[in-house]
LONU-798210 format. One line per field, with one value per atom (N, C-alpha, C): residue number from 1; residue in three letters; x, y, z. Coordinates in steps of 0.001 Angstrom, whole numbers. Layout:
% LONU-798210
i: NUM	... $
aa: ala	... $
X: X	... $
Y: Y	... $
Z: Z	... $
END
This chain:
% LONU-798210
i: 1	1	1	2	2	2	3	3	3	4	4	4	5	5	5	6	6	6	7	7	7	8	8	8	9	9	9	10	10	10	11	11	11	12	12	12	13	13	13	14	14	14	15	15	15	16	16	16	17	17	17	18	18	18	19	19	19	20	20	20	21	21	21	22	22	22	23	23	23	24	24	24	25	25	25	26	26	26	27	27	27	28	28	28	29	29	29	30	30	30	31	31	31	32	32	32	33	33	33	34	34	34	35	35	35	36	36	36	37	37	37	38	38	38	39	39	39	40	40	40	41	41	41	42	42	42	43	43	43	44	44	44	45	45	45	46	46	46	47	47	47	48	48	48	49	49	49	50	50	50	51	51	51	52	52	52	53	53	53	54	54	54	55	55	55	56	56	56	57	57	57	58	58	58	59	59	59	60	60	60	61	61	61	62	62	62	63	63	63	64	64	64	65	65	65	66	66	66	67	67	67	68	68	68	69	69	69	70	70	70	71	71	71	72	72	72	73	73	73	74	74	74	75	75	75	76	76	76	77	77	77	78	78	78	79	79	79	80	80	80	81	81	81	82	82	82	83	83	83	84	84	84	85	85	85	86	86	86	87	87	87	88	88	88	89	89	89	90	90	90	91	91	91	92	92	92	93	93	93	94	94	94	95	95	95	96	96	96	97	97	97	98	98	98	99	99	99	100	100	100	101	101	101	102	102	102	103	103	103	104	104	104	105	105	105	106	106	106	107	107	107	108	108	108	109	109	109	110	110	110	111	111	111	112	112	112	113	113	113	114	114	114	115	115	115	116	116	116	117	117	117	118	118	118	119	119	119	120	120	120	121	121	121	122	122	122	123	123	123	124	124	124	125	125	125	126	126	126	127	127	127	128	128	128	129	129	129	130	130	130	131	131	131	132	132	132	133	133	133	134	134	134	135	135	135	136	136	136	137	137	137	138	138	138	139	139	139	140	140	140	141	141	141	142	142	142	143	143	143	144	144	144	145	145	145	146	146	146	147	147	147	148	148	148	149	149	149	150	150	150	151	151	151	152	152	152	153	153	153	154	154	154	155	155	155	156	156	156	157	157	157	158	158	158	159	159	159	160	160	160	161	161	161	162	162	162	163	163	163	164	164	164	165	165	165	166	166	166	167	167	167	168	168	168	169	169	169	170	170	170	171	171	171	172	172	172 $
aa: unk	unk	unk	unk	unk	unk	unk	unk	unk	unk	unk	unk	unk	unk	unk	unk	unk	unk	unk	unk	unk	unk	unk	unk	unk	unk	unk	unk	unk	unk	unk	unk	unk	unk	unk	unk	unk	unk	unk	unk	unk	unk	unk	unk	unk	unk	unk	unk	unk	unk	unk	unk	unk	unk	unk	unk	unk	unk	unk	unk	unk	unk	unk	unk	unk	unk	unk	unk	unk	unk	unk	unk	unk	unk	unk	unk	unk	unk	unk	unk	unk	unk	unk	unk	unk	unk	unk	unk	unk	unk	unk	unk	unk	unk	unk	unk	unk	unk	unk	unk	unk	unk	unk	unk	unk	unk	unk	unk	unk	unk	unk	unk	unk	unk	unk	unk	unk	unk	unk	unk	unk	unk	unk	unk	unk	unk	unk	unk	unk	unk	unk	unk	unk	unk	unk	unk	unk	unk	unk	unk	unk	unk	unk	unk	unk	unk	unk	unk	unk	unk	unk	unk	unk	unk	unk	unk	unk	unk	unk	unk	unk	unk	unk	unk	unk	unk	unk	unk	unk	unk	unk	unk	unk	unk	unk	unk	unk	unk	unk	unk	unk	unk	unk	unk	unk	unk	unk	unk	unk	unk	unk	unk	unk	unk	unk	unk	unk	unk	unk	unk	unk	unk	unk	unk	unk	unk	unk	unk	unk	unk	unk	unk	unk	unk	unk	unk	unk	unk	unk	unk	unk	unk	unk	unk	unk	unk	unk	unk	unk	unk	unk	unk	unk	unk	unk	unk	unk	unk	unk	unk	unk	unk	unk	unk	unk	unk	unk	unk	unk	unk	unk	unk	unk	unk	unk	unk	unk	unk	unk	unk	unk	unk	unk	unk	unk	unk	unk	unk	unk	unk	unk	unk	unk	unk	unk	unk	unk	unk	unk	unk	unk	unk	unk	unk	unk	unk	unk	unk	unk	unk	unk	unk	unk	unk	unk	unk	unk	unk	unk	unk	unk	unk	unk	unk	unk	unk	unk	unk	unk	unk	unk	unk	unk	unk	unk	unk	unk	unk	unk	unk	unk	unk	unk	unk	unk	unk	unk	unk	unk	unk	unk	unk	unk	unk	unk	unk	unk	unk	unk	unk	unk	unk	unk	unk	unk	unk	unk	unk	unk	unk	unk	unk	unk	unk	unk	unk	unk	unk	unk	unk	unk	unk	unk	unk	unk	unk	unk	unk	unk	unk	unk	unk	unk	unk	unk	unk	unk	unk	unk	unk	unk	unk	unk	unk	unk	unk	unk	unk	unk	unk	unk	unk	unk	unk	unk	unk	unk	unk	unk	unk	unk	unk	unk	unk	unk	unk	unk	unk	unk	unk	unk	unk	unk	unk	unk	unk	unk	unk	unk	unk	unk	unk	unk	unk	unk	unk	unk	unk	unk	unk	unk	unk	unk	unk	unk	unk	unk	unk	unk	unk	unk	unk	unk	unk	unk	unk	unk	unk	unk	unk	unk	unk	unk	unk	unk	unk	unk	unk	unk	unk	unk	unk	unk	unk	unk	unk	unk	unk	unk	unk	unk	unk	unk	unk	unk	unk	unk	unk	unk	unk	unk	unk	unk	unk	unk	unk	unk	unk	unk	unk	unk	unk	unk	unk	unk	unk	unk	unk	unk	unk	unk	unk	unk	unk	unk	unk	unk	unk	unk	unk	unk	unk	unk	unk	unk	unk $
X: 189072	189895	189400	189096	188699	189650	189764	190590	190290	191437	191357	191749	190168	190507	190610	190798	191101	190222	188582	188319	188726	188724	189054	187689	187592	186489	186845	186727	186668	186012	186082	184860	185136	184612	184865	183847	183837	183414	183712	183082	183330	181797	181736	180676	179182	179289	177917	177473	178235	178120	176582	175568	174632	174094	174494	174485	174771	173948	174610	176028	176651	178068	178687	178546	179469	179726	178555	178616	179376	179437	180445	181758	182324	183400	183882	183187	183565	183999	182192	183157	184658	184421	185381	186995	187071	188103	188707	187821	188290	188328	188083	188176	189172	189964	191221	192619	191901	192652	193436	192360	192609	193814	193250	194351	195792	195634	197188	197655	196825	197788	199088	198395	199127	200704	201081	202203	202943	202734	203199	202696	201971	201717	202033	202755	203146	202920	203639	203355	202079	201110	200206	200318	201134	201384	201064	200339	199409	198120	197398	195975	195213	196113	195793	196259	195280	196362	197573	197082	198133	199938	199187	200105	201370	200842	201649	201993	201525	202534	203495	202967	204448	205406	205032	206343	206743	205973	206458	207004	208257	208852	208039	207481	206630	205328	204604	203159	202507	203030	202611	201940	202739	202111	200518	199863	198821	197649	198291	196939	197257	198038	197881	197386	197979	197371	196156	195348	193730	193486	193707	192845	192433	193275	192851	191790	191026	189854	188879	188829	187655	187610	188713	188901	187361	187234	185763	184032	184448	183153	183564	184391	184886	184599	184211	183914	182910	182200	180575	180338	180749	180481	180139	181052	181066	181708	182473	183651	183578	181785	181620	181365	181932	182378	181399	180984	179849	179385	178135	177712	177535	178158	178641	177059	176513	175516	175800	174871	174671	173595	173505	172024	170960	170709	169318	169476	171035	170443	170770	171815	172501	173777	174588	176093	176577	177655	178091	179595	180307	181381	182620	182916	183635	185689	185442	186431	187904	188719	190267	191014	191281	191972	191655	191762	191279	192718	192557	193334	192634	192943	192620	193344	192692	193982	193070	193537	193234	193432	192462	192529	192681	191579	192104	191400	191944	191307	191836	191031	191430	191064	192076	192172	191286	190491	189584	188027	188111	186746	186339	185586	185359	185053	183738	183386	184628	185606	187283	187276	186928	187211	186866	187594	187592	188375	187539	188473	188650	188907	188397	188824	188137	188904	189006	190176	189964	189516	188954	188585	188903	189971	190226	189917	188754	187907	188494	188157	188396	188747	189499	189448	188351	188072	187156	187342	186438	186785	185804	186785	185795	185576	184271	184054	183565	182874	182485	182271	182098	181572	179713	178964	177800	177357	177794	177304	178020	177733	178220	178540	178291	178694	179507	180110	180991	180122	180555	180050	181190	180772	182117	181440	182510	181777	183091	183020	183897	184870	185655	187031	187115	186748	187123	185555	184577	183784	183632	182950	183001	181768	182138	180503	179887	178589	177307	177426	176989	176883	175923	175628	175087	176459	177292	178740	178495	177470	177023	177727	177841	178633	178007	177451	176665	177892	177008	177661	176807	177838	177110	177450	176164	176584	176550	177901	178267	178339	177651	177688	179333	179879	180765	180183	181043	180504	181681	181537	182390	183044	184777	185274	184956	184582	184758	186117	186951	187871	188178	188852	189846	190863	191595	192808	194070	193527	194755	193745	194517	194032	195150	194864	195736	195095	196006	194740	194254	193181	193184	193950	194311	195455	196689	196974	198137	198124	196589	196049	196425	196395	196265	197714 $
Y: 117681	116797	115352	114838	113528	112603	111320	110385	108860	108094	106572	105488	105046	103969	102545	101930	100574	99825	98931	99258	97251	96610	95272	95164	93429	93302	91336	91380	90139	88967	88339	87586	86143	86030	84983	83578	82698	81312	80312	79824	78994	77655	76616	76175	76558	77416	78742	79238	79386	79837	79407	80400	79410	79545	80604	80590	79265	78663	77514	77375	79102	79190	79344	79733	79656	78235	77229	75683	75277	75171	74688	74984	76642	76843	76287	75705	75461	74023	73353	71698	71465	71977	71740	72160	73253	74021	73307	72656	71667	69945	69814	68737	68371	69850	69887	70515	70684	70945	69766	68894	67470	66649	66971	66027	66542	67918	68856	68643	68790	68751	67156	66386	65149	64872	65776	66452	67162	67540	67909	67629	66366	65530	64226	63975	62597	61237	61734	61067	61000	62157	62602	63018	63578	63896	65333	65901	67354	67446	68052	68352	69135	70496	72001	72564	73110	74317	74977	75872	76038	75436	74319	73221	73365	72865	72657	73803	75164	76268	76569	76210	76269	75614	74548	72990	72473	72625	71893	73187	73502	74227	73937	75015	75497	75004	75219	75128	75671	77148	78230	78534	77048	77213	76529	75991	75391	76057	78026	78823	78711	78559	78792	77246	76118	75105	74480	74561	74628	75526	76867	77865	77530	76677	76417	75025	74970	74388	74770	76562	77568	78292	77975	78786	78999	77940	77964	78344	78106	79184	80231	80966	82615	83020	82228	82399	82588	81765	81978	83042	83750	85243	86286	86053	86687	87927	87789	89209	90203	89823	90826	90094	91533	90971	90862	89252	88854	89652	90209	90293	91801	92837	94566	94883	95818	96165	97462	98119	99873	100155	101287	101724	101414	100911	100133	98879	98298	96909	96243	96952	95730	96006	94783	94115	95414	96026	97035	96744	96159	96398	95212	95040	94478	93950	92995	92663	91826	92707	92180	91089	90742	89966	89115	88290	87520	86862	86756	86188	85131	83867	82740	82904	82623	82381	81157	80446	79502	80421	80359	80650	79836	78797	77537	76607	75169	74001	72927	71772	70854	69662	69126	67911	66811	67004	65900	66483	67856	68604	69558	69067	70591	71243	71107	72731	73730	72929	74503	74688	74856	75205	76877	77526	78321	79350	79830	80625	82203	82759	84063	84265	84661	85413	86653	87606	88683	89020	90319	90617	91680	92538	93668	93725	95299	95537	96445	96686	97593	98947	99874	101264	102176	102111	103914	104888	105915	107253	107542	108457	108251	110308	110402	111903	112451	111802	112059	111378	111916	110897	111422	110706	110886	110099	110847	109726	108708	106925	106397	105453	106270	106178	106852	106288	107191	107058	107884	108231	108055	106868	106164	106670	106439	106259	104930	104120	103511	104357	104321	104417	104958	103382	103249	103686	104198	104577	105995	105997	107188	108226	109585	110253	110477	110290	110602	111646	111575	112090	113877	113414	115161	115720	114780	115381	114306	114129	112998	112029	111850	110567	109850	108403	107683	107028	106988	107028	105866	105386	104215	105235	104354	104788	103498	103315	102141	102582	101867	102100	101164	101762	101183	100284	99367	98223	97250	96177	95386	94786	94578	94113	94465	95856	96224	97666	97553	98912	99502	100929	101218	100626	100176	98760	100083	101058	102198	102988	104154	105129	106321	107175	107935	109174	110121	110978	110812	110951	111000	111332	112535	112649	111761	111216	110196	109173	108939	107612	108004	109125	109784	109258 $
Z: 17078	16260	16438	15400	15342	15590	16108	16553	15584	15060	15056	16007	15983	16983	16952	17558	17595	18834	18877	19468	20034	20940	21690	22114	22187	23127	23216	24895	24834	25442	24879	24372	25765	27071	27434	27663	27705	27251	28577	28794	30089	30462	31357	31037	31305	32104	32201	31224	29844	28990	28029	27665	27193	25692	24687	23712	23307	21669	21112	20293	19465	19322	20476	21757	22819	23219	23197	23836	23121	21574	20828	20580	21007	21343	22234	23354	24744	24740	23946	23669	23263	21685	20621	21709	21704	22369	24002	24347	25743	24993	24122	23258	22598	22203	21757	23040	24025	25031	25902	25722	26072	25427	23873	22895	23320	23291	23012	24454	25088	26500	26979	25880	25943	25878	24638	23947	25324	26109	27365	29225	28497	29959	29394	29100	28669	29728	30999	32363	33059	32776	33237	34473	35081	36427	36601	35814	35956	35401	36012	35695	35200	35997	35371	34130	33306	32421	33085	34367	35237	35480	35580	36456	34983	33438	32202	32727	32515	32000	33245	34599	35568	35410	34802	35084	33757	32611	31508	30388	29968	28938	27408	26915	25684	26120	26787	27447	26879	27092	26558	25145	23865	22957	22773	24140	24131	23467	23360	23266	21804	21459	19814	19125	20017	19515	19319	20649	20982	20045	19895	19151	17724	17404	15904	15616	16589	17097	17155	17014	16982	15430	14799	13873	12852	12101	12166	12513	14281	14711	14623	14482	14414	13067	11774	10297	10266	11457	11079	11612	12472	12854	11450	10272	9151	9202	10472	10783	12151	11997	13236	14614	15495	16801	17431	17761	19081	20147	20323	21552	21310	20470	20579	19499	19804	19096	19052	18218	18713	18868	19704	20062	19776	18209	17740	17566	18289	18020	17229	16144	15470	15056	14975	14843	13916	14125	13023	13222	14472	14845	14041	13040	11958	13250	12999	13540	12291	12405	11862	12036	13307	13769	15306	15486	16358	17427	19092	19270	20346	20372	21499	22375	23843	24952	25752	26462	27370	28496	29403	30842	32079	32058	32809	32581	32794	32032	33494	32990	33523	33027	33255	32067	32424	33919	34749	34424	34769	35327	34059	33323	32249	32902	33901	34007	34752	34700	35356	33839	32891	31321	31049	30817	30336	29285	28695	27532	26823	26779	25976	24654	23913	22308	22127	22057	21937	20584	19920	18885	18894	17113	17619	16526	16431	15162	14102	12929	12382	12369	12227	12708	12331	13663	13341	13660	13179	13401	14435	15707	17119	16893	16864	17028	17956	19044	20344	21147	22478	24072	24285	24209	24513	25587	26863	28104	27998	28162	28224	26794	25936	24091	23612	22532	21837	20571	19761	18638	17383	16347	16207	14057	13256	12083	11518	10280	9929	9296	9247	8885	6987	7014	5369	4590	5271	4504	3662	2444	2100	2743	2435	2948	1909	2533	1268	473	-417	-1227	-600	191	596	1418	1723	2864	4043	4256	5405	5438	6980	7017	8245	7827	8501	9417	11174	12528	13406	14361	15559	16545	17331	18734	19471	20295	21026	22550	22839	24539	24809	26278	26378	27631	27570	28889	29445	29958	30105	29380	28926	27898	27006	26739	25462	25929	25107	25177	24390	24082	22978	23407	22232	22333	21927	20700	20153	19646	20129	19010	18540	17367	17071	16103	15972	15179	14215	13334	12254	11108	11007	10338	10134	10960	11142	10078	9856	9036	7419	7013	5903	5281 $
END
């Protein structure tokens, strides 16, 4: 029985980071971490991301506020999720929805900057485990015209997961 899945992967960013879309997530996104944090350091008597979300009430909305600072580099992706290839090597993994979180910042020291984006991709249809691959096809595609139905193979690795899955049938 074939399964739909839901597959996560996330994406973290920090100043080690050395891609040229990661550097610019990292600027922009601690650039706007700075501004926003103002709105709840008024006194300046904290430093940490940390520090806001222990002591100052709605902190918490810092991740949604910074995030719309990346919105942009996440367009230029053109949907698909950074970094996930398949076996030969190229981008197949189509991403839906996107979420920002702040991990830790500091309003003195960039390099404490860090961030992740989760990415949760499109559903596929998972038909097997091959070692340390699954054997995935899209979802919404049709099969060829001989019955064929063209398939990835994704190694699994770090930060990448199934986020949901459910049967196929279910989807119908």
């Amino acid at each position: 029985m074939s399964r739909l899945i839901t597959l996560a992967y996330r994406k973290l960013i920090d100043a080690n980071s050395g891609r040229p879309w990661e550097k610019l997530v990292f600027a922009d996104s601690y650039r706007e971490f700075r501004m926003q944090a103002q709105l709840y350091n008024q006194q300046g008597q904290y430093r940490t991301f940390g520090e806001l979300l222990h002591h100052v009430p709605g902190a918490d909305k810092l991740h949604f506020l910074v995030g719309g600072s990346i919105g942009g580099y996440v367009q230029q992706l053109g949907g698909l999720v950074p970094d996930i290839v398949n076996n030969v090597g190229r981008y197949f993994l189509k991403f839906t929805r996107y979420q920002f979180e702040l991990i830790n910042s500091d309003l003195h020291d960039p390099s404490r900057h860090q961030v992740a984006i989760n990415f949760y991709a499109e559903p596929l249809i998972w038909h097997d485990t091959i070692a340390p691959y699954l054997l995935v096809s899209e979802a919404a595609a049709p099969a060829e015209a001989s019955g064929e139905v063209l398939t990835h193979l994704v190694q699994l690795q770090p930060y990448l997961t199934i986020h949901a899955l459910r049967p196929a049938e279910a989807a119908s």
